[in-house]
N, C-alpha and C positions, 0 to 999 in steps of 0.2 A: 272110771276116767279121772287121770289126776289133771289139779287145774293150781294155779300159783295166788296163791293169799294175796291179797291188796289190804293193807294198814292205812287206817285214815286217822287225822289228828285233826278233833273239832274244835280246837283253842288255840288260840297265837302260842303259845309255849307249855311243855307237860317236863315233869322230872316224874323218875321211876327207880329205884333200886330194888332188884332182883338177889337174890340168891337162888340158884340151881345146879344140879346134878344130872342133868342132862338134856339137852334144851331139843325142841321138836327137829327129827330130822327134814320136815321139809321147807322149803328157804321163803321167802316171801319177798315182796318189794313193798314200799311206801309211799305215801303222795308227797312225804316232808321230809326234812333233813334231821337226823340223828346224829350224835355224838356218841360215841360208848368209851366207855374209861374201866377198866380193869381193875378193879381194886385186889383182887387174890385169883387165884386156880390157873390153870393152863388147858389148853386144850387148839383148837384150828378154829378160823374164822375164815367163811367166804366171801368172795364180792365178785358176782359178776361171773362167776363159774371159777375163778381165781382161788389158789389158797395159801394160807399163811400161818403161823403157829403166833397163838398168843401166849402174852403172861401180864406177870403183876406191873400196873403203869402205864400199861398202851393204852393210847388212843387212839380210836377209827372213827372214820369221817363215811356216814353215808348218804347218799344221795336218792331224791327220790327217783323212783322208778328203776335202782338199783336192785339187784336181786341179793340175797343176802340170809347167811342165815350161820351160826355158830355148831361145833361139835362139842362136848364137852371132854375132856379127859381127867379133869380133877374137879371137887367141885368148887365153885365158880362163885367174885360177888360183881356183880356189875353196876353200872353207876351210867344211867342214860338220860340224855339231854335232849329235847327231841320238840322242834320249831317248825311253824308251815312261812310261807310266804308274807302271810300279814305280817308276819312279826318282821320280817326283816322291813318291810314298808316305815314303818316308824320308829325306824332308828335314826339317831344323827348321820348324817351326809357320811363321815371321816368310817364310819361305823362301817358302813355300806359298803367302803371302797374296798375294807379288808372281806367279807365275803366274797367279795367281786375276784381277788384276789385268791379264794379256796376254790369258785368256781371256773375260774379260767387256768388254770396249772396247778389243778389236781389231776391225777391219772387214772379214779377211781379203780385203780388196784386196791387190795388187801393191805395190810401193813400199816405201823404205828406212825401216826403224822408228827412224835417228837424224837426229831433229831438231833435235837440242841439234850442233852444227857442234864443238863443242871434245869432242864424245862420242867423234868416229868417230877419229883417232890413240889416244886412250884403248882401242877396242874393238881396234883392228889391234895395240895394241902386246899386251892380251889374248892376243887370234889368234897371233899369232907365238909367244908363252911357250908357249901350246897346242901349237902344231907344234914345239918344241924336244921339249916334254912328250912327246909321241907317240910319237918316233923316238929315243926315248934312255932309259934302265934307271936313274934317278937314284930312290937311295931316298923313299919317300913317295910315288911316282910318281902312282899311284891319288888320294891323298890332294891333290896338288896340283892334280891335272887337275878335279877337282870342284870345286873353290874358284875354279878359274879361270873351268869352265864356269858353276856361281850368278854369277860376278862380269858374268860376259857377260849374264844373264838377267837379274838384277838394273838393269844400266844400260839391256837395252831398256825393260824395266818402267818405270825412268824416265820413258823417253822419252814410252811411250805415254801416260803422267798427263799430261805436256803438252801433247798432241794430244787428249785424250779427250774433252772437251768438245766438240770439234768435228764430232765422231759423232753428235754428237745433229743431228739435222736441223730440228728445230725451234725449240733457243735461238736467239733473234733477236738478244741483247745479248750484251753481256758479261756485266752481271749476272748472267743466266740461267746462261750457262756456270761462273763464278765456283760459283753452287747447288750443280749440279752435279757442279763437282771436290767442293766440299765433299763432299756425299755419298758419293763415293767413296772419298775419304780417311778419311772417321770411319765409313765400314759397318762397322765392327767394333766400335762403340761407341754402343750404343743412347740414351743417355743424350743425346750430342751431335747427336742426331736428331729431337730433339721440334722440333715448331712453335714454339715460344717461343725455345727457345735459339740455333733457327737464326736467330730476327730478329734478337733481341740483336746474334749474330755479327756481320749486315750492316746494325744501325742501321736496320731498318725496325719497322713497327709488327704486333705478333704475329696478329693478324686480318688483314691484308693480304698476307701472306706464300706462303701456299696459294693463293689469287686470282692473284697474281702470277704465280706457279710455272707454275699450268695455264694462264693464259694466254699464257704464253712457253713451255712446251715441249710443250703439247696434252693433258697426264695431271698427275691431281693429284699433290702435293709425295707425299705418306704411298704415291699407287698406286705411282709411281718410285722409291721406297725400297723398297718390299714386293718390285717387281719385279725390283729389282737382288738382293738378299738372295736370292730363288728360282733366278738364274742363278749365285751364286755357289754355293748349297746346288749345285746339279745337278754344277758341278764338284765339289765335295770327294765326291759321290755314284760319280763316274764313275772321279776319279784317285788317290783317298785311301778307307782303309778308318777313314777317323774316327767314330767312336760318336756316334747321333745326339743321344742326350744330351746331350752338348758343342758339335756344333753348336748344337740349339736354346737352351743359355745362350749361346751364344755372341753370338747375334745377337739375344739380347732377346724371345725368345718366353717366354710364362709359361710353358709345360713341352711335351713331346713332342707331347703331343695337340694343345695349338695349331698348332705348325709343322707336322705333320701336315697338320691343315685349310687351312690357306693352301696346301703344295706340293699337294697336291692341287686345290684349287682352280682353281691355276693350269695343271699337268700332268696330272690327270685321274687319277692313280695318287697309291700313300702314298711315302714317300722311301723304304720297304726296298723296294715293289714295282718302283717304279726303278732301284736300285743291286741287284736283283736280274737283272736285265734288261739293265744297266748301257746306260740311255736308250732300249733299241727298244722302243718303244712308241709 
């Protein structure tokens, strides 16, 4: 009887480099999020039953409970990053919001998260500081390996605001997608989110703006904001022990009881009976 490997990771943060010639065919999943960076060989990466050809400079973004597993066809050095939840917990605020940002418009397909072409020497010269870091006792050690790891996380986050519009399946324009990023860039700022001020932004007329919306991405402007705001609540629910207080100023709800009624709405539960639960439900 075959049965699927579960990977746990007993520390806020682990680095690993590999060399291999042919890595186990059967796939596994994780409790934590992994990074892999490509440093030489080619061969196919899975995610998810999904597939895709690697080479030198990719980088994959995994998720836990993704299922996943590499073929080899040359052989192979990889360079793995690999974080549970605590660690994202005691990061700076700003920190956080770029995960939040991998987590909500990523599409957990296959495939290299730098799109940006002048990223990926930038990411390997990253990588390599990392493996200096790893195999050597220089004071701050801890301290620098963390700065380096945000720095790597940071420039995928990048990347994916570039790409994220294109998740959407139903922006037909650019317009659309332009909306879009917008939203994602200023979900942190309720104020930048009204109907009026988004036209201004794009020089259309503030009545036609929602009309627009839903008829290029299939759901209204206000439901695709509401909706993004409850995927972003769910993570800080799941990887952060943030007071919901703070979220609910955070995202412009008029106090707990509102965000309450919305996450539930959409989730069926209140936000403690969730982060009690942390998502099984």
């Amino acid at each position: 009887m075959s049965y699927m490997q579960t990977l746990h990771l007993y520390q806020p943060f682990e680095l690993e480099y590999r060399e291999v010639t042919e890595y186990v065919a059967r796939e596994y999943k994780n409790t934590f999020f992994e990074l892999i960076f490509v440093l030489a060989g080619k061969g196919i990466q899975t995610i998810n039953k999904h597939q895709l050809p690697y080479a030198p400079d990719k980088l994959f973004l995994v998720f836990p409970q993704d299922t996943h597993g590499f073929e080899i066809h040359e052989p192979t050095r990889f360079f793995f990053i690999r974080f549970n939840s605590s660690y994202i917990t005691y990061q700076p605020e700003e920190w956080v919001r770029k995960m939040e940002l991998i987590f909500n418009t990523h599409n957990h397909l296959p495939g290299c998260l730098l799109k940006n072409v002048a990223d990926k020497p930038l990411v390997r010269s990253l990588i390599e500081a990392l493996q200096r870091e790893a195999r050597n006792e220089y004071p701050n050690k801890n301290e620098v390996v963390k700065q380096l790891m945000n720095t790597v996380i940071t420039v995928a986050a990048r990347n994916i605001t570039l790409q994220a519009p294109l998740l959407v399946q139903h922006a037909t324009d650019g317009t659309a997608a332009a909306l879009i990023n917008y939203i994602h860039k200023n979900i942190y700022q309720p104020d930048y989110l009204k109907a009026d001020v988004i036209a201004t932004h794009f020089n259309v007329a503030a009545n036609y703006i929602s009309e627009y919306f839903k008829k290029q991405v299939g759901e209204s402007l206000q439901q695709y904001i509401t909706t993004y705001k409850v995927k972003i609540l769910e993570t800080r629910l799941l990887h952060t022990n943030m007071q919901l207080v703070s979220m609910a100023e955070e995202f412009g709800f008029t106090d707990i009881s509102h965000m309450n009624r919305i996450f539930k709405k959409y989730k069926g539960v209140s936000p403690s009976e969730f982060r009690r639960n942390r998502g099984a439900v």
